[in-house]
C-alpha positions in Angstrom: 66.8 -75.4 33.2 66.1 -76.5 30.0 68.7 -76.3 27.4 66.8 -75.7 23.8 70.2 -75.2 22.0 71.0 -78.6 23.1 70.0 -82.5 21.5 71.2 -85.6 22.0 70.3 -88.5 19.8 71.7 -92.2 18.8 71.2 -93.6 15.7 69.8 -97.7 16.3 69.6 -100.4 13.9 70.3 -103.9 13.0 73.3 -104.6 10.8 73.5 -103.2 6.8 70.5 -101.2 7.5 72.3 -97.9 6.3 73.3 -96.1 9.9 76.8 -94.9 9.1 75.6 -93.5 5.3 72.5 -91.6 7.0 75.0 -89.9 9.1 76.7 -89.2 6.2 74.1 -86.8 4.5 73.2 -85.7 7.6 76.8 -83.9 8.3 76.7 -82.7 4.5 73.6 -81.2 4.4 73.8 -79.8 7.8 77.4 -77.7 5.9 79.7 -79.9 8.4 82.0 -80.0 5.1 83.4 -77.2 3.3 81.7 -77.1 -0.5 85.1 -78.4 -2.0 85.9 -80.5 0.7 86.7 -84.5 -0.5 84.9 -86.8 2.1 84.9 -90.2 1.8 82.2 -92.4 1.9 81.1 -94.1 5.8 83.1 -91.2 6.9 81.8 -92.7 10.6 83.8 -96.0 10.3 87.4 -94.6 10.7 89.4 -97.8 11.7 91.0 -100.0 9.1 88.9 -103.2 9.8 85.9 -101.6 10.1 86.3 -100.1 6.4 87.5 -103.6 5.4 84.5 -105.5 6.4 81.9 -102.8 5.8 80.8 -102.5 9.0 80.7 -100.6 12.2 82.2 -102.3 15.3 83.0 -99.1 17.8 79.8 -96.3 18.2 81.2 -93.2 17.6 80.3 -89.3 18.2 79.8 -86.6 16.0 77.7 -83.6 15.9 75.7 -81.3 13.3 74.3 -77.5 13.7 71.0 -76.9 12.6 68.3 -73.8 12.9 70.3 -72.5 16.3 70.4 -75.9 18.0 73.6 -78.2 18.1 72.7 -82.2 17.4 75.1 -84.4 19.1 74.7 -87.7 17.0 75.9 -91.2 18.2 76.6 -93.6 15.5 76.3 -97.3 16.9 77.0 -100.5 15.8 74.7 -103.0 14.5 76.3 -106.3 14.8 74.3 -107.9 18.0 78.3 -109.1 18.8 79.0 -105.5 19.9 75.8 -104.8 21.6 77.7 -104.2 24.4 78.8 -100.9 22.8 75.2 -99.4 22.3 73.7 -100.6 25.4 76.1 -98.0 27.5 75.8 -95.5 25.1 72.1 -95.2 25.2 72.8 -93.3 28.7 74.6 -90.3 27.2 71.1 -89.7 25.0 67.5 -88.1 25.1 66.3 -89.8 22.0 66.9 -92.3 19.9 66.4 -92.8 15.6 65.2 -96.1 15.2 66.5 -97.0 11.1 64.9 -99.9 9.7 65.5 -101.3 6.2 62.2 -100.9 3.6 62.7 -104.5 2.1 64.0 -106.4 5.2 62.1 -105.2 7.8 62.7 -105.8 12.0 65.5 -107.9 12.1 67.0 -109.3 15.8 69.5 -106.8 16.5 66.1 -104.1 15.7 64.0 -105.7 18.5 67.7 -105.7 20.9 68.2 -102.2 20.5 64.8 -101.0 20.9 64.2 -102.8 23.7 67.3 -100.9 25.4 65.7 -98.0 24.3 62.3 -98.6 25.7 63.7 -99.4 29.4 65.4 -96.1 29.7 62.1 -94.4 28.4 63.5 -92.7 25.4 61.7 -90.8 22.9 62.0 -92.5 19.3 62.1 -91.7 15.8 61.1 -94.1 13.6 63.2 -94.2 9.8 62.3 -96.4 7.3 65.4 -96.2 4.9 66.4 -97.7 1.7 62.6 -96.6 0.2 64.9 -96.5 -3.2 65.4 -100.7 -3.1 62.9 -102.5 -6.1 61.8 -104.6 -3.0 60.7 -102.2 -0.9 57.6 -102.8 1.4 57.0 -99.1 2.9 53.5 -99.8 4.4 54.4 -103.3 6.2 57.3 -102.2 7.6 55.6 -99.7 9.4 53.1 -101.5 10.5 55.8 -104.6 11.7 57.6 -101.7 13.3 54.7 -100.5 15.5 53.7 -104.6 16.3 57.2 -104.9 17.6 56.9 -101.7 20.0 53.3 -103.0 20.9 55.3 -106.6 21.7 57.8 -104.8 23.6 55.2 -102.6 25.8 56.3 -99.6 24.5 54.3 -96.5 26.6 51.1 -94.8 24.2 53.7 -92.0 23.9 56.4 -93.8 22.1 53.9 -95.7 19.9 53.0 -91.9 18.8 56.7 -92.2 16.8 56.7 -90.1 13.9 57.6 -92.1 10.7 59.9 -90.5 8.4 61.0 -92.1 5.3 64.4 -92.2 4.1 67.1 -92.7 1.6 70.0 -92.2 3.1 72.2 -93.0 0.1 70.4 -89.8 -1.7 69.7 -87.7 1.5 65.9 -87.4 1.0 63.4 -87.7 4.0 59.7 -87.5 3.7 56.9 -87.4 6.0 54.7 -89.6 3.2 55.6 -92.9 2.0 54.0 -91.9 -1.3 56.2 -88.4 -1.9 59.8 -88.9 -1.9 61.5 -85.7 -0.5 64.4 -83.5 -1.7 66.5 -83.3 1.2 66.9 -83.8 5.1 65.2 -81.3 6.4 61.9 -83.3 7.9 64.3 -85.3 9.4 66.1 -82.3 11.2 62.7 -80.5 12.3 61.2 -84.1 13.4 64.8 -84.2 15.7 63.9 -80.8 17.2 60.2 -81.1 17.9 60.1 -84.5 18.9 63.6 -85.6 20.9 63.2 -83.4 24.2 66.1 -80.9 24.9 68.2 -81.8 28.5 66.4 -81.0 31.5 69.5 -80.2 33.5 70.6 -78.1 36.9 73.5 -76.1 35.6 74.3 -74.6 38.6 74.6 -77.8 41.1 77.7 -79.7 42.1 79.2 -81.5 39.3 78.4 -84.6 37.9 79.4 -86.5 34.8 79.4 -90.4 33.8 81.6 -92.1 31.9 80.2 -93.5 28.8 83.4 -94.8 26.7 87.1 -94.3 26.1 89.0 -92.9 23.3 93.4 -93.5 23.8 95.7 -91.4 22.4 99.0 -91.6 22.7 99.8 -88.0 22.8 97.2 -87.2 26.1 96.5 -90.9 27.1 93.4 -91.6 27.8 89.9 -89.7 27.0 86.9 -89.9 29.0 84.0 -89.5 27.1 80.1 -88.7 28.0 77.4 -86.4 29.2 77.8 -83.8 32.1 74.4 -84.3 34.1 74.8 -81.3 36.5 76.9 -78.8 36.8 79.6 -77.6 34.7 83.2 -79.1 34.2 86.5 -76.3 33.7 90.0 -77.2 32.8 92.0 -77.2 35.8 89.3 -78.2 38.2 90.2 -80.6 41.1 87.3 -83.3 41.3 86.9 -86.8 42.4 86.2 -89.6 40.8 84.1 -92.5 42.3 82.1 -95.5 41.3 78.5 -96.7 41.8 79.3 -100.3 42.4 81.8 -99.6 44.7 84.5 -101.5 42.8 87.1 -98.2 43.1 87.8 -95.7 46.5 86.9 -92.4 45.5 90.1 -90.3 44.2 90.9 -87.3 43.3 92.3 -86.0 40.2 92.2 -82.8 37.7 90.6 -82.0 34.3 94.0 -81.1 31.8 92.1 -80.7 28.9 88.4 -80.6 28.1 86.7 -81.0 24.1 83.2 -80.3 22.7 82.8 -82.8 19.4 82.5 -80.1 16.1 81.3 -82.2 13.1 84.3 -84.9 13.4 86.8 -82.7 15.5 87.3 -82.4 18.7 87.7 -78.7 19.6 89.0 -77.6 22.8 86.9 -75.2 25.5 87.4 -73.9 28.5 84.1 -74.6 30.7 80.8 -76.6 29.2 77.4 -77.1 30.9 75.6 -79.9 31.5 73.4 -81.6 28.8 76.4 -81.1 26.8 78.8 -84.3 25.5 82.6 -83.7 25.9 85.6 -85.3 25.8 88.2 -85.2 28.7 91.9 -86.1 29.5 94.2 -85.7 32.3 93.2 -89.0 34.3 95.1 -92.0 33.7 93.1 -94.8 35.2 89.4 -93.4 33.8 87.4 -96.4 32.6 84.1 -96.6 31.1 80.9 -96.5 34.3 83.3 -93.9 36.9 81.6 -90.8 37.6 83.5 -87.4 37.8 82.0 -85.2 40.7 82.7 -82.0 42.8 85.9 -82.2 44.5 85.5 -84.2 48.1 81.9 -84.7 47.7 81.4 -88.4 45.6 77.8 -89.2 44.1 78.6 -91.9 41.5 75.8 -91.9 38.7 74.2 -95.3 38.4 75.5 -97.4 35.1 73.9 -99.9 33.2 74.3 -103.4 34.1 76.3 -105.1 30.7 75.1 -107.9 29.5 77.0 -110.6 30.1 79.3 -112.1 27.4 78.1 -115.9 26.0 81.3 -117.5 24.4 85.1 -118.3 25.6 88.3 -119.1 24.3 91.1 -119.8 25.3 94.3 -117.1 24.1 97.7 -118.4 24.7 101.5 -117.8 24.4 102.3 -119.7 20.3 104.4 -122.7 21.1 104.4 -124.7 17.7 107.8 -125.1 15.6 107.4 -122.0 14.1 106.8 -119.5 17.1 108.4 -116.0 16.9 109.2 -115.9 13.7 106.8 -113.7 12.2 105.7 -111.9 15.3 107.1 -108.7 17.7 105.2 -109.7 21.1 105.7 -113.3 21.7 105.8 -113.4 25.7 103.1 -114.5 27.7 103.7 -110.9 29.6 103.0 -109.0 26.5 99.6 -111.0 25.8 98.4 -110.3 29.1 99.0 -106.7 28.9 97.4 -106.5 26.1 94.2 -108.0 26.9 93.9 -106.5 29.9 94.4 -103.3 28.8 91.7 -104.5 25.8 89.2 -104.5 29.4 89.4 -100.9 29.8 87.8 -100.2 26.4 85.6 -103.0 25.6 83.0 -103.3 28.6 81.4 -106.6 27.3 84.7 -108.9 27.2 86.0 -110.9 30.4 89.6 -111.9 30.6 90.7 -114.0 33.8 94.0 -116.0 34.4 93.9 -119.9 34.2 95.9 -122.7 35.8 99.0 -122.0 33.9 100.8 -118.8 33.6 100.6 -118.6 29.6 97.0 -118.9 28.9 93.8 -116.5 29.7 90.8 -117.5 29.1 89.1 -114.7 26.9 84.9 -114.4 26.7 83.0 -112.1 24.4 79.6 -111.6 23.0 80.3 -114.1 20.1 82.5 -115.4 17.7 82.6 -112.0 15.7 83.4 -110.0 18.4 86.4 -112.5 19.3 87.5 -112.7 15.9 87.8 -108.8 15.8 90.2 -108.8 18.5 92.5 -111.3 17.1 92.3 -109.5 14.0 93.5 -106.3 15.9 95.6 -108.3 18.3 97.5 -109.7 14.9 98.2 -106.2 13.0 99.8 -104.8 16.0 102.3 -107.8 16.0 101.2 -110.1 18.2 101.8 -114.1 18.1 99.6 -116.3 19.6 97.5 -119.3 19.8 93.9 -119.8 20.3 91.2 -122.8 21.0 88.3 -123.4 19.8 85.2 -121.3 20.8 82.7 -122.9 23.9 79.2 -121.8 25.0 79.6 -120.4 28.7 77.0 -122.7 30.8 75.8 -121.4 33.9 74.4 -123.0 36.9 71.2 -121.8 37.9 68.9 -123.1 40.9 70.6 -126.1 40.6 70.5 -127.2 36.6 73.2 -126.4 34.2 71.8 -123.8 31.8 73.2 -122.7 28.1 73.0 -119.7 26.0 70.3 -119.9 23.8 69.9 -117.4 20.8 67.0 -116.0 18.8 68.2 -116.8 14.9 66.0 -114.8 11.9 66.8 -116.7 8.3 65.6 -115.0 5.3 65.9 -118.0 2.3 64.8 -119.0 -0.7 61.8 -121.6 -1.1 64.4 -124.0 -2.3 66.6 -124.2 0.0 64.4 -124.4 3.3 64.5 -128.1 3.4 68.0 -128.3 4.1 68.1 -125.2 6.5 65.6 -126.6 8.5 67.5 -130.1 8.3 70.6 -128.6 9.9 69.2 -126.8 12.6 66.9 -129.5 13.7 70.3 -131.8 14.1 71.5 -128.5 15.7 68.8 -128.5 18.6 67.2 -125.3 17.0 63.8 -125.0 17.8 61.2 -123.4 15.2 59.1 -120.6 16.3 57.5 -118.8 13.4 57.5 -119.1 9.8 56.4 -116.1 7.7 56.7 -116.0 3.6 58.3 -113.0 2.1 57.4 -113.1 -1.6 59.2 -115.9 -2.8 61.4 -116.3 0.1 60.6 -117.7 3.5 61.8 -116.2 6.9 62.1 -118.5 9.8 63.0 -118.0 13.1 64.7 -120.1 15.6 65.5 -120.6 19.5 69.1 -122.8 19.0 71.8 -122.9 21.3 74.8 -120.4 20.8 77.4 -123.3 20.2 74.5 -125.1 17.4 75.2 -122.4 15.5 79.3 -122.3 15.7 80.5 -123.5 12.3 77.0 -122.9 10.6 77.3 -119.5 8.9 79.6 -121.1 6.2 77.3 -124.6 5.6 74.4 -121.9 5.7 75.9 -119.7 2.8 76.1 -123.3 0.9 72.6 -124.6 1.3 71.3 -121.5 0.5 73.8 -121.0 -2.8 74.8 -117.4 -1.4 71.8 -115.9 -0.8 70.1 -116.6 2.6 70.7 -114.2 5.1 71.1 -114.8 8.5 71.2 -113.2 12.2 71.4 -113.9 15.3 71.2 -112.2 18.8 71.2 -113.8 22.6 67.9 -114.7 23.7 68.2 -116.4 27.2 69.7 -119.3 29.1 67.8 -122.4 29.1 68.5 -125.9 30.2 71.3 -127.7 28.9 69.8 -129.4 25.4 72.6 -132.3 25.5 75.2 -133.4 22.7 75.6 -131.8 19.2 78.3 -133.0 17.3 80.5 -130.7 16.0 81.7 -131.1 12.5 81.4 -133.9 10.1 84.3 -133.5 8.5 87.9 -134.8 9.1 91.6 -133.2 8.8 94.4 -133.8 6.6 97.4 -133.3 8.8 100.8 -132.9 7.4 103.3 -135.9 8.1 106.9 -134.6 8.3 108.1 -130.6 9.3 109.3 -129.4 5.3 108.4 -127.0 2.4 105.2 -128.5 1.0 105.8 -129.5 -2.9 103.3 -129.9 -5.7 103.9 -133.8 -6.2 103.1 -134.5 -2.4 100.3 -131.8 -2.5 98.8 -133.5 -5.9 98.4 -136.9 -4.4 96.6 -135.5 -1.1 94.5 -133.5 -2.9 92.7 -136.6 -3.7 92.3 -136.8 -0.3 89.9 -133.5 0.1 90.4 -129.9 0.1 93.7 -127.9 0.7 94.2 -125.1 2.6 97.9 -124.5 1.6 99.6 -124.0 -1.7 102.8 -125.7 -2.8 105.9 -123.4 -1.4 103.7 -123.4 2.0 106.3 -124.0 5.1 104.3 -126.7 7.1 105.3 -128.9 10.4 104.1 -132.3 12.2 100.9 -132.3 12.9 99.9 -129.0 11.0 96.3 -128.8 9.7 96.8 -128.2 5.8 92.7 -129.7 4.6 90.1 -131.4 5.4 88.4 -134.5 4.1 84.7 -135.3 3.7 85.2 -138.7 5.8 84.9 -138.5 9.5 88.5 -139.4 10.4 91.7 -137.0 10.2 94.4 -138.3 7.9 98.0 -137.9 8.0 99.2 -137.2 4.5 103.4 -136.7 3.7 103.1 -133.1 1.4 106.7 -133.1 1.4 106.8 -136.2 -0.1 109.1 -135.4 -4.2 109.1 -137.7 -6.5 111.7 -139.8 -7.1 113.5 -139.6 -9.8 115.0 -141.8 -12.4 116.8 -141.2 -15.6 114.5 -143.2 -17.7 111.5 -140.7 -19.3 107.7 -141.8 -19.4 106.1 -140.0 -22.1 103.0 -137.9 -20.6 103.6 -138.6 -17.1 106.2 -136.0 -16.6 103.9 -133.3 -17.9 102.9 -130.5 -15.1 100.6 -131.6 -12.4 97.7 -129.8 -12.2 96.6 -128.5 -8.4 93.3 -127.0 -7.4 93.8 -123.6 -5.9 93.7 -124.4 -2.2 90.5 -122.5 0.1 91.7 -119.5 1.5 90.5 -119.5 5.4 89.8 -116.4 7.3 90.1 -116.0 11.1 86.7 -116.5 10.9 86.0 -119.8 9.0 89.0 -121.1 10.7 87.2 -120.6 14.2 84.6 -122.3 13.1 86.4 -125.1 11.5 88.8 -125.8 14.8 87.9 -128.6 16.7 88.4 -129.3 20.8 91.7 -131.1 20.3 93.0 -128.3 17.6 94.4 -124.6 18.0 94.6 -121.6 15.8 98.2 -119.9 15.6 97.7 -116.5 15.0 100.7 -114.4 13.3 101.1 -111.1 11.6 101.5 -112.9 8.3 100.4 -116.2 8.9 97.0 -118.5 10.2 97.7 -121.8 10.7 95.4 -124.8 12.3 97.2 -127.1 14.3 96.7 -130.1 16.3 97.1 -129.6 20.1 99.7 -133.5 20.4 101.8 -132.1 17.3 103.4 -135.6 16.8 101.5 -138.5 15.2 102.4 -141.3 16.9 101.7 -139.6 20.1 98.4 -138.6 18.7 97.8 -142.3 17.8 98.1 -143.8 21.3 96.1 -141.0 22.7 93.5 -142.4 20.8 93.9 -146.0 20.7 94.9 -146.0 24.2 
């Protein structure tokens, strides 16, 4: 049966291409809101961090009504750190809108995507969006577009895409790049002739896979995906198996059972298959588990997840300061939590280590790490955490690394220095294409070459390169890169840090810390340009006598110390230093707290 009411279509794109606005217009124009109704902007990207940053870490579902056919549109993210999240969700979908920016063109997370795509034969859409941008290069980046499917051995059918040009911001689409349109509509129609309707057996034995995980803490959890055959009902008995035989078939029973309405879930009774619902009432449900009849298991095949490229190691706080600031400060609590952290996040690893209060954690990459401490943090937890390593593998024999595919967009001016770095980096150059009066060059550079290198890359390229990056492959081990050419200034004494200790080590380097700033032994508060860490007393008040020196006694004058996010500070963190991670505080730290201790280590 075919089910013409019915499509199913995920939005694609690198990151900042304009996914989460598109779908925007798309639920306005298609009357999700009421004429009055106040909607705020990226209406997609409902957690706090995600609004923060700008970004969209968690793909999401919604769904429109247009003509008589109900669109059920994934939003996905773009950052290649949460791939993981749009390479399972690519199985609960027919079709596929592939957005591209006008100006920027096909960036690494583009080619990533469609790749996916392109393996499970989906039919594509191809939007060119931002047509509105002064830079915009309509014509090339269609043709880049259709080079990358050719490179990618896209089938003659899916280089037949339609292109539709867009402006998401406004909500125009247009078949022509030279006549901007007035709304969506070619947009919708292009959705409903082009992305095939579910072929589906309503009437067989149920099926249904598991394609992500919602939690509530009313119903638990929520299983979310696409019924392949069958129907489901609430109430109904059926039993729940796996395709990699990592669970026994069980049996359990459907409580409650959604369709997704715009952006609400709205409960039913029975639903079809082709359709995407939501579903509560089993406890244990995690993402790749298929429902079935009752008593008769076939578990649904599931993509195989790409496996994650960088550790680090989480564990319990133990500096002079621990559980201060923090509600879970057990070694119990951080294991529960990052194992429960598994049962939504499919492309993160957590396993036990040697001792009993440290796990070591892997993800995609730094961003997708730094994420989770950020939640971790704002639910109250207090921790500590090492710096981030490349996972090496062995393979036939020779140790192998993580190689990545980086794309720099920079100015003439500043290519010198990029191509400086990376070459001390081991990155290896593999095309170089000018961009009006920038240059874009791409690299092959192992994944921990480019640890520490956003914020040196921001500086060579005063603010206005842009860079990506997405994993490529493993390839031989490429030997040494040193780190970081900076050293630390580490505080002397445990005290309240004062601005006459803090103006004389200031001279020093830069400060991370402001005078008033509780700091202990061994406590990372700067870092200095020379290679060497130095100890500096910030504690240290002047002493005072009851003779007056004109001038001297004036105010002393401190720079305003650099502010460092989770982010910067991962990358700043060396192999002997830790990250302590509180609600209110981030604080680098040496692992040997006490100097002289520190001293002999290194001396011998």
């Amino acid at each position: 049966m075919v089910r013409n009411d019915l499509r199913n279509i995920a939005i694609i794109a690198h990151v900042d291409h304009g996914k989460t606005t598109l779908v925007d217009q798309m639920l306005k124009q298609a009357g999700t809101f009421r004429e009055n109704q106040v909607v705020e902007e990226r209406v997609m990207d409902s957690n706090d961090i995600e609004r923060e940053r700008g970004i969209t870490i968690l793909a999401k579902n919604t769904s429109i009504h247009y003509k008589d056919t109900k669109i059920n549109i994934v939003d996905t993210p773009g950052h290649a750190d949460f791939s993981g999240e749009v390479e399972r969700i690519l199985k609960m979908v027919d079709g596929v809108i592939l957005l591209v920016d006008a100006a920027e063109g096909p960036m690494p997370q583009t080619r990533f995507v469609l790749q996916k795509a392109l393996e499970f034969g989906h039919k594509i859409i191809i939007v060119i969006n931002k047509i509105d941008r002064p830079d915009a290069r309509l014509n090339e980046v269609g043709d880049e577009v259709l080079e990358l499917l050719l490179t990618l051995d896209a089938t003659d059918e899916q280089l037949d895409s339609p292109i539709i040009y867009c402006s998401g911001r406004d909500g125009t689409a247009s078949m022509s790049p030279n006549k901007p349109g007035s709304d969506l509509v070619p947009l919708f129609e292009q959705i409903l002739e082009h992305i095939p309707a579910p072929h589906v057996d309503t009437e067989g034995n149920t099926q249904m896979l598991v394609s992500s995980i919602d939690y509530n803490d009313y119903v638990g959890r929520i299983g979310i995906g696409r019924i392949e055959r069958g129907s489901l009902k609430v109430g109904q008995p059926v039993t729940v198996c796996d395709y990699h035989q990592n669970v026994k078939p069980y049996s359990a029973k459907i409580v409650s059972l959604y369709t997704i309405e715009g952006l609400v879930r709205t409960p039913v009774e029975e639903v079809k298959a082709g359709e995407i619902v939501c579903f509560s009432g089993i406890e244990n449900i995690t993402i790749g588990e298929t429902l079935c009849m009752y008593n008769e298991p076939e578990p649904l095949p599931f993509v195989k997840i790409s496996e994650p490229t960088v550790e680090m190691t989480f564990s319990v706080n133990d500096s002079p300061f621990a559980g201060k600031e923090g509600k879970f400060v057990t070694s119990r609590h951080l294991r529960d939590r990052l194992f429960k952290e598994l049962l939504k996040d499919v492309s993160l690893r957590v396993s036990e280590t040697d001792t009993t209060d440290s796990f070591r954690v892997a993800g995609r990459g730094e961003m997708h790490l730094s994420i989770l401490i950020e939640n971790l943090r704002r639910e109250g937890y207090e921790f500590q955490v090492g710096a981030p390593k490349a996972m090496m593998k062995e393979i036939d024999g020779v140790k192998c690394e993580p190689i990545e595919r980086m794309i720099a967009d920079v100015p003439q001016d500043s290519l010198g220095s990029v191509m400086e770095k990376m070459g001390s980096r081991k990155g290896e150059l593999v095309t170089m294409n000018p961009k009006g009066d920038r240059m874009r060059v791409e690299f092959l550079i192992p994944a921990r070459g480019l640890f520490g290198y956003r914020s040196e890359f921001l500086t060579d390229t005063k603010g206005e390169g842009v860079m990506s990056s997405v994993f490529y492959e493993y390839q031989p081990y490429k030997g040494e890169i040193q780190k970081r050419n900076l050293g630390a200034l580490i505080a002397f004494e445990t005290g309240e840090a004062v601005t006459y200790g803090l103006y004389n080590a200031q001279e020093r380097g830069t400060l991370f810390i402001g005078a008033g700033t509780n700091v202990y032994e061994g406590m990372i508060i700067g870092c200095t340009p020379k290679d060497d860490d130095i100890a500096v007393n910030v504690c240290k008040k002047k002493q005072l006598t009851n003779t007056r020196a004109s001038g001297s006694d004036d105010a002393l004058r401190l720079i305003p110390p650099r502010q460092m996010s989770i982010e910067a500070a991962l990358e700043f963190i060396g192999d002997d230093e830790l990250l302590e991670v509180t609600p209110k505080s981030l604080r680098m730290r040496k692992k040997i707290l006490s100097n002289q201790q520190r001293m002999k280590k290194i001396h011998g």
